[in-house]
C-alpha positions in Angstrom: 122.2 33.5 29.1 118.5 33.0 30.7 117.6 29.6 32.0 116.0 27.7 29.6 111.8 27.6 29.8 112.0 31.4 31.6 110.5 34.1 30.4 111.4 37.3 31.7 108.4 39.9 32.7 108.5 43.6 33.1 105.6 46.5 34.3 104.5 48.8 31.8 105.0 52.2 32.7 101.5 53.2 32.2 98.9 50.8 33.0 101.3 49.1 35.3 100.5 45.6 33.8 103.3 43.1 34.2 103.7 40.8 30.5 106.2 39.1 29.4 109.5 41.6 28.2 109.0 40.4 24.2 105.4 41.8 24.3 106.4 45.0 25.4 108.5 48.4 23.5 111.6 49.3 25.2 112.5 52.8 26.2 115.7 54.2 26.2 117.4 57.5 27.0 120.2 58.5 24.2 123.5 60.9 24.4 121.2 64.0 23.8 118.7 62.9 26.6 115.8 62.2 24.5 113.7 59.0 25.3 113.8 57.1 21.9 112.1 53.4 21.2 114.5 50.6 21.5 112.7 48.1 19.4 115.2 45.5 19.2 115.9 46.2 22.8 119.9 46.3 22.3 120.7 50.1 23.2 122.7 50.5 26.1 121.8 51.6 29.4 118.8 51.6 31.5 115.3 51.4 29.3 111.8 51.6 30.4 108.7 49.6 28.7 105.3 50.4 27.7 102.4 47.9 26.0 101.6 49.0 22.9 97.5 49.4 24.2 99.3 52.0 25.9 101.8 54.0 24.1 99.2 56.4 22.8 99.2 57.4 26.9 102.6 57.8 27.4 103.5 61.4 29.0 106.2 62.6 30.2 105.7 62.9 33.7 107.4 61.8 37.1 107.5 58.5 36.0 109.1 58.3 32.9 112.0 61.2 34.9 112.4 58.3 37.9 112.4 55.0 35.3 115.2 56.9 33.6 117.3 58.2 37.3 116.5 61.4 36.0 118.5 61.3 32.5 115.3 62.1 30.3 115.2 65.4 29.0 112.1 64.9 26.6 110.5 62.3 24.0 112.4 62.3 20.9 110.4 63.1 17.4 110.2 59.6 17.0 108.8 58.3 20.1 106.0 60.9 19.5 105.4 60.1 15.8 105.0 56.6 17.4 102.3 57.9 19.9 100.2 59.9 17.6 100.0 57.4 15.1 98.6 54.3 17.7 94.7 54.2 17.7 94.3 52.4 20.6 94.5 48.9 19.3 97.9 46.6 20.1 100.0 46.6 16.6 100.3 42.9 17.2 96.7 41.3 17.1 96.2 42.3 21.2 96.8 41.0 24.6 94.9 39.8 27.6 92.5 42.6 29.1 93.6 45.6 30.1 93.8 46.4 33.7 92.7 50.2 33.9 95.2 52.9 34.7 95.8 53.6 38.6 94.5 56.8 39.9 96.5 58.4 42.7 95.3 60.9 45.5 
C-alpha cells in the first residue's frame, strides 16, 4: 500500500504535463496488441497515461511504440471512438492550464 498523504504523479504522453495518476486515463496493451483505455486502471502489465485535454491528440507514433517496449500493434476501436468523440474540453470540469505540446527538431 502507498504511504498515507502521497499522491502518486505520472507524465502524460502528449503534452508531457506531470498530474496526479487519478486525473489521468490509463493505457494498456491487451493479448491482441491493441492499446485499449484502462479506466479503472487494474489491467495488467505496463500502461501509459494521457489527460483527457489531450486524448483527442493521441497518435500512434514512437512514443506510444516506446511507453509500451514495443508491444502496441495499434489503438483498439475503442480507444479511437474515445478520441473522436473528445472536443477538447476535460470530461471532468478541467485542470490547471495546459502547458503546450513540445516541438522537436
Amino acid at each position: 500500500m502507498g504511504r498515507a498523504g502521497h499522491i502518486p504523479y505520472r507524465t502524460c504522453l502528449v503534452c508531457r504535463s506531470r498530474r496526479p495518476k487519478a486525473s489521468l486515463l490509463r493505457l494498456a496493451v491487451d493479448d491482441r496488441g491493441e492499446v485499449v483505455p484502462d479506466p479503472r486502471q487494474d489491467r495488467p502489465g505496463r500502461g501509459a497515461y494521457v489527460c483527457s485535454a489531450c486524448l483527442g491528440r493521441l497518435t500512434f507514433d514512437r512514443r506510444v511504440q516506446r511507453a509500451f517496449r514495443g508491444r502496441a500493434v495499434r489503438f483498439s476501436r475503442t480507444l479511437e471512438g474515445w478520441m473522436e468523440d473528445r472536443d477538447g474540453t476535460p470530461a471532468d470540469g478541467g485542470f490547471r492550464e495546459e502547458k503546450p505540446p513540445c516541438v522537436r527538431r
